[in-house]
C-alpha positions as YAML, in Angstrom:
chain: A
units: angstrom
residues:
- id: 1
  name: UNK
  ca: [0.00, 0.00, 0.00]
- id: 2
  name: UNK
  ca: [1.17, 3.43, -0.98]
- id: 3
  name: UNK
  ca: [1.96, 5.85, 1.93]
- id: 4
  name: UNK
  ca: [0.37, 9.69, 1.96]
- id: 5
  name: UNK
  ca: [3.29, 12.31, 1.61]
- id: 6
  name: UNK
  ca: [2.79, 14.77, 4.10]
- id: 7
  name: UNK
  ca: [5.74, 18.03, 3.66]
- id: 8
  name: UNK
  ca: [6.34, 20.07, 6.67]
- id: 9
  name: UNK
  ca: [6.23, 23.76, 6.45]
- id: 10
  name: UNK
  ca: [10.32, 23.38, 6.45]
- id: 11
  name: UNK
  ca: [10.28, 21.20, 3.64]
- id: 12
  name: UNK
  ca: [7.89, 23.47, 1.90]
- id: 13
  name: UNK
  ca: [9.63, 26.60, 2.54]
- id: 14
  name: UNK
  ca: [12.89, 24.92, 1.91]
- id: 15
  name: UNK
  ca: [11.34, 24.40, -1.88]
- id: 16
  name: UNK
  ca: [9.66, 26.92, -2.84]
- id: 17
  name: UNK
  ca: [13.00, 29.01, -1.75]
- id: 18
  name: UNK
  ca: [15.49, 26.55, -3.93]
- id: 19
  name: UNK
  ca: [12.81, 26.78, -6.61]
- id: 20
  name: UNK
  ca: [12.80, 30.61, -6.40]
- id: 21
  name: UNK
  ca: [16.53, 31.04, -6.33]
- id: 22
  name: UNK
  ca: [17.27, 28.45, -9.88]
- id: 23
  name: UNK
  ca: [14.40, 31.06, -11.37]
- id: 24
  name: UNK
  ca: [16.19, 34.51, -10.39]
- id: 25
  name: UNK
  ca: [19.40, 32.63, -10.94]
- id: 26
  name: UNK
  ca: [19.21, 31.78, -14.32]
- id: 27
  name: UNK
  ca: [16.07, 33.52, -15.42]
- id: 28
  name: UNK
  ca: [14.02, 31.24, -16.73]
- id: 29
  name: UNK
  ca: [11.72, 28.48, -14.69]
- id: 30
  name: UNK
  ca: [13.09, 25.61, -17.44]
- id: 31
  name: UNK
  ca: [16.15, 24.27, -14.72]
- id: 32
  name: UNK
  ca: [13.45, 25.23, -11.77]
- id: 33
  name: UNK
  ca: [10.87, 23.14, -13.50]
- id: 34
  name: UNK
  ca: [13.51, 19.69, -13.88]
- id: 35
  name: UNK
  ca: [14.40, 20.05, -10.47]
- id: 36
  name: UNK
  ca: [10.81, 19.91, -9.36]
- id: 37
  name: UNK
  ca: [10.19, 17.50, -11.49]
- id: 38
  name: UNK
  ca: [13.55, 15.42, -10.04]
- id: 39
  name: UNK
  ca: [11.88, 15.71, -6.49]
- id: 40
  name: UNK
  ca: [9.13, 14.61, -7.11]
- id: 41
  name: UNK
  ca: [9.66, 11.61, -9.11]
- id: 42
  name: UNK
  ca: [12.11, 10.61, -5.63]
- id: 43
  name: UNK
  ca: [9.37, 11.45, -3.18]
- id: 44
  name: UNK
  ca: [6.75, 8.88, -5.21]
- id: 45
  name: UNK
  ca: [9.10, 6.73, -5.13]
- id: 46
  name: UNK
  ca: [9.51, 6.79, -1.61]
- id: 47
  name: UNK
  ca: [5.60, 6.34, -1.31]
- id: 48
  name: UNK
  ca: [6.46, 2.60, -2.39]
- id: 49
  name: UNK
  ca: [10.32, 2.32, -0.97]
- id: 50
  name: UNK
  ca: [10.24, 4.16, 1.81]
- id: 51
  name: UNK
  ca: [13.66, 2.56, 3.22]
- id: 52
  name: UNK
  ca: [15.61, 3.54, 0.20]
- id: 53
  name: UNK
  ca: [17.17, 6.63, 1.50]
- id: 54
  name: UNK
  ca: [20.65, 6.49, 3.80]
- id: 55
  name: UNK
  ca: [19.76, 6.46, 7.67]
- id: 56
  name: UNK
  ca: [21.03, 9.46, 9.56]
- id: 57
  name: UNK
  ca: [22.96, 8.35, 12.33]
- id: 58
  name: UNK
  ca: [21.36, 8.21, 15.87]
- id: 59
  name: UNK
  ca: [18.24, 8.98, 14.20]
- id: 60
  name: UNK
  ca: [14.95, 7.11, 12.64]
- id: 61
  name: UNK
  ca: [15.83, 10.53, 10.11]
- id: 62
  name: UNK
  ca: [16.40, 8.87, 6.20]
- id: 63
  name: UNK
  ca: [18.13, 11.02, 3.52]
- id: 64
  name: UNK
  ca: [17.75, 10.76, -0.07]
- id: 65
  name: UNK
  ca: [19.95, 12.60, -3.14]
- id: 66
  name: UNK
  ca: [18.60, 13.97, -6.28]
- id: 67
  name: UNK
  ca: [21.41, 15.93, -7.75]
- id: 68
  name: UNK
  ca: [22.42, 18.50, -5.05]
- id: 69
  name: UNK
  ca: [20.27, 18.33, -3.10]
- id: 70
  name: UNK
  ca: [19.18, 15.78, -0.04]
- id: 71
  name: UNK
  ca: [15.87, 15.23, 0.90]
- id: 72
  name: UNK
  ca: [15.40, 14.70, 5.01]
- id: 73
  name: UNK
  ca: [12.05, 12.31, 5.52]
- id: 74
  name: UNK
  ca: [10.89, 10.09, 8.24]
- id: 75
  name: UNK
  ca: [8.09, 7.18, 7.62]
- id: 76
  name: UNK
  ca: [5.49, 4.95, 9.23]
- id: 77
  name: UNK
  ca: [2.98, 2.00, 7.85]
- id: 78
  name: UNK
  ca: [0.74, 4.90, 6.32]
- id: 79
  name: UNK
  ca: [2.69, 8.38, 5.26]
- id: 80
  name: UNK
  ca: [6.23, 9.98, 4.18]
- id: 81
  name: UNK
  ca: [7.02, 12.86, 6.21]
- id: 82
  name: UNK
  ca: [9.33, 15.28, 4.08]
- id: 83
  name: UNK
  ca: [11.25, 17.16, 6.99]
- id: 84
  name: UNK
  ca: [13.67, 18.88, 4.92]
- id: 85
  name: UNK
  ca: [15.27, 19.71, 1.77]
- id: 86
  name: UNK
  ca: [18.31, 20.78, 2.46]
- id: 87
  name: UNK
  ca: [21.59, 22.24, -0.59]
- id: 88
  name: UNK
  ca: [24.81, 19.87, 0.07]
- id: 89
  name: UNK
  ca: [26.84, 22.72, -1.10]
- id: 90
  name: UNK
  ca: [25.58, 24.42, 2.08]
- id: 91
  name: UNK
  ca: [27.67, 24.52, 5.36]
- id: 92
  name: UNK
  ca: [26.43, 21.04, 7.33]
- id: 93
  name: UNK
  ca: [26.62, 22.87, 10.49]
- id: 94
  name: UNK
  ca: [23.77, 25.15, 9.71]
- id: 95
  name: UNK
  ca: [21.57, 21.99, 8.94]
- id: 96
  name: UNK
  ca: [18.74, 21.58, 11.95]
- id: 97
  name: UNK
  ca: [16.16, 19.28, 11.24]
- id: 98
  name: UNK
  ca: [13.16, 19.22, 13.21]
- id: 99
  name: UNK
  ca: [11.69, 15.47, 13.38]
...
């Protein structure tokens, strides 16, 4: 059975802002558009595979890459929790991730 994605208003925020930034970046939504696209293929398929992301240590926290970026989720028998998406070219220590 496929679990209900549920994005916290980090996660959300976190897009729309990456989103946002590839638009005034490069001026167009075309790269902005993939990338969404990218994300959201990965979060479906965590609907069916929810263990396929890395485990963050100490935590019941999974991780998942698509391209830069790593996308922070937690799981149970019925939803995906998206907790985070979060710019690997960023500074780790300024990562906080709210379970």
């Amino acid at each position: 059975m496929a679990r209900r994605i549920i994005w916290s208003k980090n996660a959300l925020r976190d897009k729309v802002w990456i989103l946002d930034y590839w638009f005034k970046k490069i001026g167009t939504k075309t790269y902005s558009r993939k990338l969404n696209k990218e994300l959201k293929l990965a979060i479906q398929n965590l609907k069916h595979f929810p263990q396929m992301g890395r485990l963050l240590e100490n935590t019941e926290i999974r991780f998942l890459v698509v391209d830069y970026y790593q996308i922070f989720y937690n799981f149970s028998d019925t939803e995906i929790r998206i907790l985070h998406l979060w710019d690997s070219r960023r500074n780790p220590e300024d990562l906080i991730i709210e379970n």
